[in-house]
C-alpha positions, -999 to 999 in steps of 0.1 A, spaced: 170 726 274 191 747 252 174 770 224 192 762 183 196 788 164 216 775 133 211 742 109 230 729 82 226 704 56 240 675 36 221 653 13 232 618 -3 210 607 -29 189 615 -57 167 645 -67 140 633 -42 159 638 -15 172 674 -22 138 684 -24 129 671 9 157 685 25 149 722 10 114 715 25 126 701 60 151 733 58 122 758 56 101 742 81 130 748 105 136 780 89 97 785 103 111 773 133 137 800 138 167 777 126 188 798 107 205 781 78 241 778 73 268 763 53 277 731 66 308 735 66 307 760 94 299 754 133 263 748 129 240 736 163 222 713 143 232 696 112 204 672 97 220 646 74 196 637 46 203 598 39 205 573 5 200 534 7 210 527 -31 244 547 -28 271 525 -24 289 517 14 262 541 30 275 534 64 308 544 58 297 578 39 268 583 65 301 578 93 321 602 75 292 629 77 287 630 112 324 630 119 329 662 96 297 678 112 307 670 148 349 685 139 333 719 129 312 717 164 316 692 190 284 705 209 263 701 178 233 680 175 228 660 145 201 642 129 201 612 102 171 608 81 163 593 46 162 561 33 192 546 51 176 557 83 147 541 79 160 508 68 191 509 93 176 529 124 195 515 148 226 508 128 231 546 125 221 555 160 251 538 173 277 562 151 295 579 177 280 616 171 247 610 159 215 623 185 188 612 169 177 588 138 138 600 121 127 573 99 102 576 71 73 586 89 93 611 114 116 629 86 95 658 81 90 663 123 127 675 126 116 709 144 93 691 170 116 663 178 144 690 184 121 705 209 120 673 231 159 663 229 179 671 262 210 681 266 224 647 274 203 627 245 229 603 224 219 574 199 182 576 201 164 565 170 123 569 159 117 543 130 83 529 129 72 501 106 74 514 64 38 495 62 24 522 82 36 550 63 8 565 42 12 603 47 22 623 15 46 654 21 46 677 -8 84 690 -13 107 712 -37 140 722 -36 155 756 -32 187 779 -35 187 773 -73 168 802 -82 169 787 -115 154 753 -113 137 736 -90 130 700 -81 93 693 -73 83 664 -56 47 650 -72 51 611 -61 66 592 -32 68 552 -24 65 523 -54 45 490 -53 70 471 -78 92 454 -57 120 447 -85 146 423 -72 176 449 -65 160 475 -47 151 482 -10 130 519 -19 97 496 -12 112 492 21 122 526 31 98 546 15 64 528 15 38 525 -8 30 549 -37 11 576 -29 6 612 -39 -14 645 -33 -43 649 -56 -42 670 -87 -51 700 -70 -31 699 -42 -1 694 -58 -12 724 -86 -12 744 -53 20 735 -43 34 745 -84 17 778 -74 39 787 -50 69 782 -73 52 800 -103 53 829 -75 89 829 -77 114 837 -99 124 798 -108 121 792 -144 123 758 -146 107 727 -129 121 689 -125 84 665 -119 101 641 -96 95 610 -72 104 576 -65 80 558 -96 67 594 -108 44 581 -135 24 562 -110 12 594 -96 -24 592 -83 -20 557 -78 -54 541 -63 -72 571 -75 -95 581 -103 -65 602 -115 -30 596 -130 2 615 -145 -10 624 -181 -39 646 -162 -13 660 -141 11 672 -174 -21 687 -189 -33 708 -156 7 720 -150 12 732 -188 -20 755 -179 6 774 -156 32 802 -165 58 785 -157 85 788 -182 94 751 -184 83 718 -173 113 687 -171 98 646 -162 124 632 -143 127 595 -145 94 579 -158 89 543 -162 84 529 -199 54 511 -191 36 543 -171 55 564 -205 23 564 -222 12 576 -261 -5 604 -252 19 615 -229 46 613 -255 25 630 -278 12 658 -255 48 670 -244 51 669 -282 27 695 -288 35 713 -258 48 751 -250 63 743 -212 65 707 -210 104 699 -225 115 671 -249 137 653 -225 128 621 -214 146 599 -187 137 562 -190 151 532 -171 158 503 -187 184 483 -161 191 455 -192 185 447 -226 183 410 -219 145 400 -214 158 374 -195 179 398 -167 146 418 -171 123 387 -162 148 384 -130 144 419 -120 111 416 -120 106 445 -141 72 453 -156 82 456 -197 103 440 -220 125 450 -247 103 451 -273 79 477 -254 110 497 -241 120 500 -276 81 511 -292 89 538 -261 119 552 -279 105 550 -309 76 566 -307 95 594 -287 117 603 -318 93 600 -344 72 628 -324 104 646 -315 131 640 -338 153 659 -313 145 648 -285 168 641 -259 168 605 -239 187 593 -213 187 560 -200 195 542 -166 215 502 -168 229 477 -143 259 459 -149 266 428 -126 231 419 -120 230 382 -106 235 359 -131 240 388 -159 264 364 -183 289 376 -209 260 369 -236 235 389 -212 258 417 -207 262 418 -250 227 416 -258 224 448 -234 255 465 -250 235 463 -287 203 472 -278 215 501 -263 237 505 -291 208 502 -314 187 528 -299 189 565 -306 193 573 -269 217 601 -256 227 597 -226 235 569 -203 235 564 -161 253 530 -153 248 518 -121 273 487 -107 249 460 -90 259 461 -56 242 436 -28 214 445 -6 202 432 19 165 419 21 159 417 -14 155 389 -37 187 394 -56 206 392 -30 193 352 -31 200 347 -63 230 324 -79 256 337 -108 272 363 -86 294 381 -112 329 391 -101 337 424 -90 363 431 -119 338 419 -143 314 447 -132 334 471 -131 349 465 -167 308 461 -177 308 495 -164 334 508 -182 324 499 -219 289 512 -210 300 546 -198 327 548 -229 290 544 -252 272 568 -232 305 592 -239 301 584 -279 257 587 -277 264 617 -259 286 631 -285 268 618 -313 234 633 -303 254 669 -295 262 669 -335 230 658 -348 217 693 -328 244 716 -345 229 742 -368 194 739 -347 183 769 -329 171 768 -292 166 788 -262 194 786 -236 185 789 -191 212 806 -180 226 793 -147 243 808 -119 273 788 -114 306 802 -127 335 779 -141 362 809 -145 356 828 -170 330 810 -186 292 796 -173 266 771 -185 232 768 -201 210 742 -211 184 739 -241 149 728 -240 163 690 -246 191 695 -224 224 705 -246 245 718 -223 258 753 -238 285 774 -231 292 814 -230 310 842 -212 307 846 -180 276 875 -179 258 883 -146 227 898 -164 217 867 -179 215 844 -151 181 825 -152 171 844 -183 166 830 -216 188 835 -247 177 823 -284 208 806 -298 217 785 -325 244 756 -316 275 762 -338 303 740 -321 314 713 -298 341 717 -280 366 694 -264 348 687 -232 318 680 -254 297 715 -243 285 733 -276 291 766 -286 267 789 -295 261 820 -319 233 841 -296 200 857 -315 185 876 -288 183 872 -247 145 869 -228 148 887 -197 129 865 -168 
């Protein structure tokens, strides 16, 4: 059996998934895998998968035949959610060695170990239903931020989505585990950390604890800052709202889906709120934090979604004092109860849904950037150069601009926003820098 010495990676997906490849990276790393670019001739390239990306086979097929071009002799490994829904799908890509589905993903090292040399197509999927192991995870290579995984699986089941089927059940560490985990990060020099999961608010799920006791034991830590990455408006809570309010670490910068304004489309999606409670949410966020930042996750071309749907979505959005919008074309999957449904909405007509939604989210956007000038904020500075100049973000997530400076990467600088510029990034007149 031959001996690896190299891995590379490439991940497809959300911010989930980039913090369980960083984790699957060092446990190879652990393993004497050294890692490399993947765009280099790597012996092992493990190809982290998405099942609500669009045309996942054909990406997922383009992957492997970039991996195995750089080296023919490589192995490679699919895992994710697309691997666990489509096990055998993938294991019959012409380059792919081995599929790992949900419960295998984290095994990579030991399944390595038992490949021979001739090994081709094999895949390891076992039933989701048996899936109950948590794996903590957080990204790394940003020594700036980090993504930490606190949550994994959901229970909702909502009409469009397969993550039910390729993740499992919700489940989580307890607090203390999961503070343990946040201690290895506050023992490096990451400033910044992303609370993230597949239905984070439902954190300790089944247990005697829950999210809001989770924000209260992580703002006891020196980390500088604290992000919540998606949360649900019904698990959004009053006093969590009002703790990050009051809080030194914790951020105000909320991320909150709402997939449609129309309580009817809602009803169909089987989603746990209407617009009338999504709307308290937003509410109550702004009258705590007038400057908060909120972004917002749509659908457009949901089954059934008609031309009087679609515009009640459009004004409510319009309505709120959000700042940001993702928009997300409703694409079929299979095995979930959409896919059933009648009113299929023609392509065009998604994709021109799209298109007025993500010219809104381009005037929130800018609207929210001028209600901030004149405020004064501290900036993280981030590594990544853009010629001459690099990029910052405040607490509530204006991105900022400046002069390319090497010293103040992943420090902080007190600035007070002074301009926006034509790409919509603000300008800023700088007070004094916080070294890390």
């Amino acid at each position: 059996m031959r001996a690896y010495k190299t891995a590379a990676y490439y991940t497809l997906g959300c911010k989930l998934n980039f913090s369980e490849t960083s984790t699957i990276a060092r446990n190879l790393h652990e393993a004497g895998y050294a890692r490399v670019d993947f765009d280099t001739a790597a012996d092992v390239y493990v190809i982290n998968t998405c099942s609500v990306t669009d045309h996942a086979d054909k990406k997922c097929r383009n992957i492997v035949r970039k991996a195995k071009k750089s080296n023919p002799d490589s192995r490679v490994i699919v895992i994710g959610c697309y691997a666990q829904l489509k096990p055998e799908e993938i294991a019959g890509i012409p380059g792919v060695t081995l599929v790992l589905g949900a419960n295998e993903k984290f095994n990579v090292a030991q399944h390595l170990e038992q490949l021979d040399v001739e090994d081709a197509g094999k895949y390891i999927a076992g039933r989701i239903g048996l899936v109950r192991e948590f794996t903590p995870s957080y990204s790394a290579g940003d020594r700036t931020r980090t993504f930490l995984k606190v949550q994994d699986g959901c229970d909702y089941f909502c009409s469009f989505c397969t993550i039910p089927l390729a993740r499992g059940k919700s489940r989580s560490n307890t607090i203390a585990e999961t503070i343990d985990v946040a201690r290895e990060i506050e023992s490096s020099t990451i400033q910044e950390v992303v609370l993230t999961g597949v239905n984070t608010g439902d954190f300790g799920a089944g247990t005697d604890e829950n999210f809001f006791q989770l924000v209260q034991e992580l703002d006891q830590l020196a980390i500088p800052r604290f992000r919540i990455s998606s949360i649900e408006p019904n698990l959004l809570s009053d006093e969590i709202i009002d703790y990050v309010a009051t809080s030194n670490r914790f951020v105000p910068h909320f991320h909150i889906p709402l997939q449609s304004g129309s309580d009817t489309m809602l009803e169909s999606m089987k989603r746990k709120y209407d617009t009338a409670l999504y709307r308290s949410r937003i509410e109550r966020i702004k009258e705590k934090m007038p400057n908060a930042c909120i972004g917002v996750d749509v659908i457009v071309g949901y089954p059934g979604e008609t031309d009087e749907h679609f515009e009640e979505t459009y004004q409510f959005i319009h309505d709120l004092p959000v700042s940001y919008l993702h928009v997300f074309t409703y694409s079929e999957r299979p095995n979930t109860v959409a896919i059933k449904l009648e009113g299929e909405v023609p392509v065009p007509v998604r994709q021109e849904r799209n298109k007025r939604l993500r010219i809104l989210s381009e005037k929130k956007k800018r609207a929210f950037y001028e209600s901030q000038l004149g405020n004064t904020d501290q900036v993280l500075w981030e590594a990544e150069r853009d010629g001459d100049m690099m990029h910052g973000f405040t607490r509530n997530y204006v991105k900022v601009k400046r002069a390319y400076n090497e010293q103040v990467i992943n420090n902080f600088e007190t600035i007070t926003l002074s301009e926006i510029d034509r790409d919509g990034i603000v300008k800023a007149q700088r007070k004094e820098t916080v070294q890390a």
